[in-house]
C-alpha positions as CSV (number, residue, x, y, z in Angstrom):
1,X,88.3,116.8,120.4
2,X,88.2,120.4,121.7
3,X,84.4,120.6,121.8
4,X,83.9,116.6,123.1
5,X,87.0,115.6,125.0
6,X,88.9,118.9,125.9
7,X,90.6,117.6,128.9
8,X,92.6,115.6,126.2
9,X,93.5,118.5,124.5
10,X,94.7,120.4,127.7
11,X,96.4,117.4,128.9
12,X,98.5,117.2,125.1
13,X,102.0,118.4,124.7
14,X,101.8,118.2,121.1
15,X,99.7,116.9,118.1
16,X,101.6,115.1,115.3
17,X,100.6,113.1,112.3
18,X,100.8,109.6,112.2
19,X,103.9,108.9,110.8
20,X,105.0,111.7,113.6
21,X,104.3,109.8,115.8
22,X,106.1,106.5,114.4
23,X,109.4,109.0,114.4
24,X,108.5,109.6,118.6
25,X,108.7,105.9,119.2
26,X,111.7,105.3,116.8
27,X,114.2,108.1,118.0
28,X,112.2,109.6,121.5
29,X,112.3,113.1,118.9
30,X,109.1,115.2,118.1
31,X,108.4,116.9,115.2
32,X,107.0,116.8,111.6
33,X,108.2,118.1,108.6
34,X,107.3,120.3,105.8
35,X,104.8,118.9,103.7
36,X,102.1,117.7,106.7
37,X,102.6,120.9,108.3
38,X,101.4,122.5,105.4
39,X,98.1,121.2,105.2
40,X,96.5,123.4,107.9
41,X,98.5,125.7,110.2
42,X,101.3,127.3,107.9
43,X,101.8,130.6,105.9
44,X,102.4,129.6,102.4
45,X,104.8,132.2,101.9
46,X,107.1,132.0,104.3
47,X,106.3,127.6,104.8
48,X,106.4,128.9,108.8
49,X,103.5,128.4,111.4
50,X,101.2,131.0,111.4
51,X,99.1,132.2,114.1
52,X,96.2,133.6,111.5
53,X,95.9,130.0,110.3
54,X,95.0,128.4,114.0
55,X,92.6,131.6,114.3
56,X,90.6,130.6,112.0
57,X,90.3,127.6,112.8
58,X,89.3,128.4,116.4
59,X,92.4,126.1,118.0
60,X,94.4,128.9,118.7
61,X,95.6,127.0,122.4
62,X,97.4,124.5,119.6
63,X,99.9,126.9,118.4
64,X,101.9,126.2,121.5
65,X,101.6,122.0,120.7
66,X,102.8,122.6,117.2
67,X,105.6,120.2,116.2
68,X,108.8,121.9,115.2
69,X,109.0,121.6,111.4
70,X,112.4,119.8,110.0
71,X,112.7,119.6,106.2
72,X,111.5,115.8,104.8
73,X,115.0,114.6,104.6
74,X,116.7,116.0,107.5
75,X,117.9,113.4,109.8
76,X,116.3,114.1,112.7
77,X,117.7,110.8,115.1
78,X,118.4,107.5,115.6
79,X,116.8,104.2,116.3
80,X,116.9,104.2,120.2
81,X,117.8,101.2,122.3
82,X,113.9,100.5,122.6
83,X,112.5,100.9,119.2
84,X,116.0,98.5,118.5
85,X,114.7,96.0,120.6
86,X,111.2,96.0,119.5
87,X,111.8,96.3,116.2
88,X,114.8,94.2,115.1
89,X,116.2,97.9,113.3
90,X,119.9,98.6,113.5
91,X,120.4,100.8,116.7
92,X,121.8,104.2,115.8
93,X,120.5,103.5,112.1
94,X,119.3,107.7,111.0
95,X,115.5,108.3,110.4
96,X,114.6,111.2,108.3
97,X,111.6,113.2,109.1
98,X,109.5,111.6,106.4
99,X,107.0,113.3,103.9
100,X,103.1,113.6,103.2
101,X,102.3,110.5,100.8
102,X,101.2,112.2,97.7
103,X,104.4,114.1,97.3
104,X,106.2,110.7,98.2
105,X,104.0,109.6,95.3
106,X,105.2,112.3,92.6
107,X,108.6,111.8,93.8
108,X,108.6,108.3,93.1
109,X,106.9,108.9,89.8
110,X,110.1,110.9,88.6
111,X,108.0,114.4,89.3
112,X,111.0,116.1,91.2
113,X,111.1,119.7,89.2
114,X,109.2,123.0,88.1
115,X,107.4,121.8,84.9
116,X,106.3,118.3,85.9
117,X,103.0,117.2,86.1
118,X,102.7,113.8,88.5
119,X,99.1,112.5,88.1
120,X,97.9,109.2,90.2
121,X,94.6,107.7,88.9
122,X,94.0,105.6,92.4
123,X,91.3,105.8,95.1
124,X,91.9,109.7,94.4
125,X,92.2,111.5,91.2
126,X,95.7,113.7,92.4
127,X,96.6,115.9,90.4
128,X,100.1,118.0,91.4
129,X,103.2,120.0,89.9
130,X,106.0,121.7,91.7
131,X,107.0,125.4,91.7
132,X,110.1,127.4,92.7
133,X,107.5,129.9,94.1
134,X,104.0,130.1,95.9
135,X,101.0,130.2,93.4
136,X,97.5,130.4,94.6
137,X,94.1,129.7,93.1
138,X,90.9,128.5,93.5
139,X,91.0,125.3,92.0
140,X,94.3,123.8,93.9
141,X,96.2,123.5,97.0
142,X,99.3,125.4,97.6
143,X,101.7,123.8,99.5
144,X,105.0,123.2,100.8
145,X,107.4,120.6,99.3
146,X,110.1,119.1,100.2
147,X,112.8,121.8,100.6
148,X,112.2,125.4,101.9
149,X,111.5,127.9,98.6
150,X,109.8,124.9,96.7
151,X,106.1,124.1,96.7
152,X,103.9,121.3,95.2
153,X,100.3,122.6,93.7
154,X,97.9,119.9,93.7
155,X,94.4,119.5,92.6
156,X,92.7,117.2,94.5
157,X,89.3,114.5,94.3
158,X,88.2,111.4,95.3
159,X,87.0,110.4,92.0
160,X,89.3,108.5,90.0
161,X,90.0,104.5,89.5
162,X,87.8,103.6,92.9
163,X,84.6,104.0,90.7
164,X,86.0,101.2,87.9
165,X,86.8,99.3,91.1
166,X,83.1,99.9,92.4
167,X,81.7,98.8,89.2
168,X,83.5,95.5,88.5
169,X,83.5,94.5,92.6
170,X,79.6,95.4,92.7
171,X,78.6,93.7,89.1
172,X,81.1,91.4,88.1
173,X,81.7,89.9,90.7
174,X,81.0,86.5,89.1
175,X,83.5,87.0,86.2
176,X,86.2,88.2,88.7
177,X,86.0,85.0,90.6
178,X,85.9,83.0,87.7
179,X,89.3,84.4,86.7
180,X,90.6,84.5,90.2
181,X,90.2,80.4,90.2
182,X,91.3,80.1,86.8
183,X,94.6,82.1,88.2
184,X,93.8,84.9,85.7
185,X,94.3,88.5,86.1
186,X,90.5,89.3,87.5
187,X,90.4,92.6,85.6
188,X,91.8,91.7,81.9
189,X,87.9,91.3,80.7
190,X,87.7,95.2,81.3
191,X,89.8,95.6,78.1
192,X,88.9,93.1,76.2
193,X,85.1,94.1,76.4
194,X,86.3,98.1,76.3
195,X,88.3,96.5,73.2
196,X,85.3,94.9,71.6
197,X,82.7,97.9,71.9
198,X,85.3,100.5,69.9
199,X,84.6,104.0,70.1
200,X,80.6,104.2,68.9
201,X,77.7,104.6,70.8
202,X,79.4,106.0,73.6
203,X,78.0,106.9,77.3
204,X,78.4,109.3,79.4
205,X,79.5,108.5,83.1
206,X,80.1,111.1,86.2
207,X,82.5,109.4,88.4
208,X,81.3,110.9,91.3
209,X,80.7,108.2,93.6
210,X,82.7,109.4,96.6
211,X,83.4,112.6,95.5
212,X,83.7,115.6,93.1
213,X,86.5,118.5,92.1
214,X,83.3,121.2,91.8
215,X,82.5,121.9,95.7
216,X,78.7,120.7,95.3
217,X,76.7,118.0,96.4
218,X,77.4,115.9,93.4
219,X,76.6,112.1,92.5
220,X,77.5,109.6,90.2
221,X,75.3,108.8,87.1
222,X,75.7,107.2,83.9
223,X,73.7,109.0,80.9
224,X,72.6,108.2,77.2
225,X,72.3,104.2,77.9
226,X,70.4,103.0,75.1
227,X,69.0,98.9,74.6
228,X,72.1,97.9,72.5
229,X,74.4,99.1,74.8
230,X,76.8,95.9,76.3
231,X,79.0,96.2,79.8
232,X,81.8,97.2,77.4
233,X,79.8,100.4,76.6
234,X,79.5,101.2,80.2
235,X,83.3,100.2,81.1
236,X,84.5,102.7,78.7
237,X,81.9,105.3,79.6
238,X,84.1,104.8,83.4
239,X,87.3,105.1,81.4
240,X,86.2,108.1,79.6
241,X,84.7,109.6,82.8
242,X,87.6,109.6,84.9
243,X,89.9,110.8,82.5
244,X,87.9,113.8,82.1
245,X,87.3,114.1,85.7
246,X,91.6,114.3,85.6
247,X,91.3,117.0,82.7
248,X,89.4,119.3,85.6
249,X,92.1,119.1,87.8
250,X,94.7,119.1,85.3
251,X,93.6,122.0,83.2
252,X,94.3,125.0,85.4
253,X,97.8,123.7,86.2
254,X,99.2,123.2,82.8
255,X,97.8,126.8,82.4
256,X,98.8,128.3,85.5
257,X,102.6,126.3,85.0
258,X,104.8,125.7,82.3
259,X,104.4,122.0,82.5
260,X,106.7,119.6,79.7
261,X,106.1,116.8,81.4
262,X,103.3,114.6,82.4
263,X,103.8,111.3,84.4
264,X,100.6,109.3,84.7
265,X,101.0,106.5,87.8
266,X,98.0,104.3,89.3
267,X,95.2,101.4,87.7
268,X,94.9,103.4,84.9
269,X,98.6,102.2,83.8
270,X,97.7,98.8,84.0
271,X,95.7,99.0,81.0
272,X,96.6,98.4,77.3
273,X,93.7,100.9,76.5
274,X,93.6,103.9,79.3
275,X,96.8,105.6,79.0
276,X,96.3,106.3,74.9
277,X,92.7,107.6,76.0
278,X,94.1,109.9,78.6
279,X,97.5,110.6,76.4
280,X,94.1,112.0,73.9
281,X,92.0,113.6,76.7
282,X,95.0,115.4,77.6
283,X,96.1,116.1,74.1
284,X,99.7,115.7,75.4
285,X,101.9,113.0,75.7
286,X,101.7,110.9,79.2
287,X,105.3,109.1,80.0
288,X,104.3,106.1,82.3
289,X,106.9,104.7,85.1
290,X,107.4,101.1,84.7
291,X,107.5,99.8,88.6
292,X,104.6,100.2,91.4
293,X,105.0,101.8,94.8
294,X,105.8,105.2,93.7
295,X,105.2,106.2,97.4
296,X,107.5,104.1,98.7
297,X,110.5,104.7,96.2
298,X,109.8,108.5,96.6
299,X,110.7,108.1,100.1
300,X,113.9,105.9,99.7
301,X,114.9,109.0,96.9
302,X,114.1,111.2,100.0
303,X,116.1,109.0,102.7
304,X,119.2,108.5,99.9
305,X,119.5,112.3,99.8
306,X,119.3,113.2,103.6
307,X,122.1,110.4,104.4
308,X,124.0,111.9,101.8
309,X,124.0,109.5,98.8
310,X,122.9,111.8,96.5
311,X,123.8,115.4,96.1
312,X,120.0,116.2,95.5
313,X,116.4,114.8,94.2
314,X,117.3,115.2,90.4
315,X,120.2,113.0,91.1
316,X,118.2,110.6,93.2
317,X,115.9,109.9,90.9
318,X,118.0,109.7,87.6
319,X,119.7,106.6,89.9
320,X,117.1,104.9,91.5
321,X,114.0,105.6,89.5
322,X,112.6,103.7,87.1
323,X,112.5,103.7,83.2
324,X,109.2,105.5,81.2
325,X,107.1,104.7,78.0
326,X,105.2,107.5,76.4
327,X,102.5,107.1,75.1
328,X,101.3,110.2,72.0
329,X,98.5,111.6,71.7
330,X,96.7,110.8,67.9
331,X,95.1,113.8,66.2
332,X,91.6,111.2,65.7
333,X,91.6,110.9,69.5
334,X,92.4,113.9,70.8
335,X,89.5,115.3,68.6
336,X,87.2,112.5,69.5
337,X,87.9,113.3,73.4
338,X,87.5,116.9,73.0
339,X,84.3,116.2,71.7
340,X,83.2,113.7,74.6
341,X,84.8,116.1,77.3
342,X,82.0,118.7,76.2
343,X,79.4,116.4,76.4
344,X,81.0,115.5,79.5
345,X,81.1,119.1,81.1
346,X,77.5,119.8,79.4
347,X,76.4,116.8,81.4
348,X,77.6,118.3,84.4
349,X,75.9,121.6,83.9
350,X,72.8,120.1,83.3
351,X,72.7,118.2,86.3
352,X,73.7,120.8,89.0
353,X,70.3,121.9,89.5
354,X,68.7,118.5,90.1
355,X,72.2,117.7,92.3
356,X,71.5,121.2,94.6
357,X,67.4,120.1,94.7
358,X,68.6,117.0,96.3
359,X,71.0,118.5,98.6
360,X,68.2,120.8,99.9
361,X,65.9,117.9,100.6
């Protein structure tokens, strides 16, 4: 915008995230809050704006249209008159100053302390645990959470579940609509071919489709396919590859953290087979939520805390969130995985020159 359409810029008062903006038209108030205001312009020490960050950058004119920060479950207004009448929402009824979606996400999952590891297999493999004090490194984000002297560290890519969803939309698509008219779950073949296959004659599959976690030009590829190989060979080659792609991110934290606790939310919970394989790539146990949206009941923990219902987020969620299974680890698997997780890695190595030939074509 500054280098195409800078008479927009000049002519701004402030720039605010969406759901900023949805806060504007509910209470007429401006502002964000911690956790989106730490994704670009603020000190990680002291959680403040900082005019070093917009420097580099080169949007120093936008430290004057910064949003004042509030913390994620300060009330910060009312539903006005207007928004009342557009909306149907109680007039007067408090809106909190909302929260960034992935710590929303952890919060939901039961991830409110030090020591707990939230980690959503969706569209993105996100990977995050909280801290009582600001810890850098290169392989993670540090970042503000959702009280001032708390941060969330997360290790971030978009390679997780999207690439089993790539797979089944792009090559069985048939089978899908088959069960779709039948009025049967259109993924339950996964498992029963990933069932059927066992544990031999595995392959090896990068789940780099949209993305990777090493920085480089990387791309998807599926490796050791022999003739006897079936679509259940391949479907837990994707299994396999994204759980591994999780161990990257996941690694460093549990090192650089005292983590106990590991809550595992997104497609991959919907399996019967995934969570033991990731409970054995992990070689810990996993404790699963039972209940979807984790977002959205992360928030309502959030809201019940800022109105006062709760005294804080460890209360909140022993109330309002949900019961966990845990699924162990075996001693077969977690060998078994270790094993395929080198293979895995040695893969990767193997292909970065051919990936940075590619790039320089």
């Amino acid at each position: 915008m500054k280098e195409n359409e800078p008479e927009s810029l000049q002519r701004a008062r402030w720039f605010v995230a969406a759901k900023d903006f949805l806060r504007g038209m509910l209470t007429g108030s401006i502002g964000t809050d911690l956790t989106e205001a730490s994704t670009a312009f603020t000190d990680v020490h002291t959680q403040q704006y900082s005019p070093e960050a917009f420097a580099l950058y080169g949007l120093e004119e936008l430290e004057a249209k910064a949003p004042p920060i509030a913390a994620p479950g300060d009330i910060v207004g009312g539903v006005s008159r207007l928004a009342h009448l557009a909306t149907g929402l109680p007039e007067g009824l408090p809106v909190i100053a909302g929260l960034h979606d992935v710590d929303a996400g952890a919060i939901g999952a039961g991830a409110v302390r030090p020591g707990q590891l939230a980690v959503m297999a969706g569209t993105w493999s996100i990977n995050e645990v909280i801290s009582d004090r600001p810890v850098t490194g290169d392989t993670w984000f540090c970042r503000a959470f959702v009280e001032r002297g708390s941060w969330m560290n997360m290790s971030i890519s978009p390679a997780s579940s999207a690439n089993l969803e790539w797979f089944v939309t792009t090559l069985c698509a048939a089978e899908m609509d088959a069960a779709r008219r039948a009025g049967l779950n259109p993924y339950a073949f996964i498992d029963r071919e990933v069932g059927e296959v066992g544990t031999e004659d595995a392959v090896t599959f990068l789940p780099f489709l949209y993305g990777n976690p090493m920085g480089i030009d990387a791309s998807a590829s599926m490796s050791g396919l022999r003739a006897w190989h079936k679509r259940g060979h391949l479907l837990r080659g994707i299994y396999e590859g994204i759980a591994f792609n999780h161990r990257i991110h996941c690694d460093p934290l549990v090192e650089a953290f005292a983590v106990e606790d590991i809550r595992v939310v997104g497609g991959v919970t919907q399996s019967s087979i995934w969570p033991q394989l990731f409970a054995d790539t992990m070689g810990r146990p996993i404790r699963i939520p039972v209940g979807g949206e984790g977002g959205a009941l992360g928030v309502a923990m959030v809201a019940a805390v800022g109105v006062g219902r709760f005294a804080n987020l460890t209360e909140a969620s022993e109330a309002m969130g949900t019961t966990t299974t845990t699924v162990e680890p075996t001693a077969e698997g977690t060998a078994l995985m270790q094993q395929r997780f080198e293979r895995f890695m040695s893969l990767v190595d193997t292909q970065q020159p051919w990936w940075a030939a590619q790039a320089a074509t």
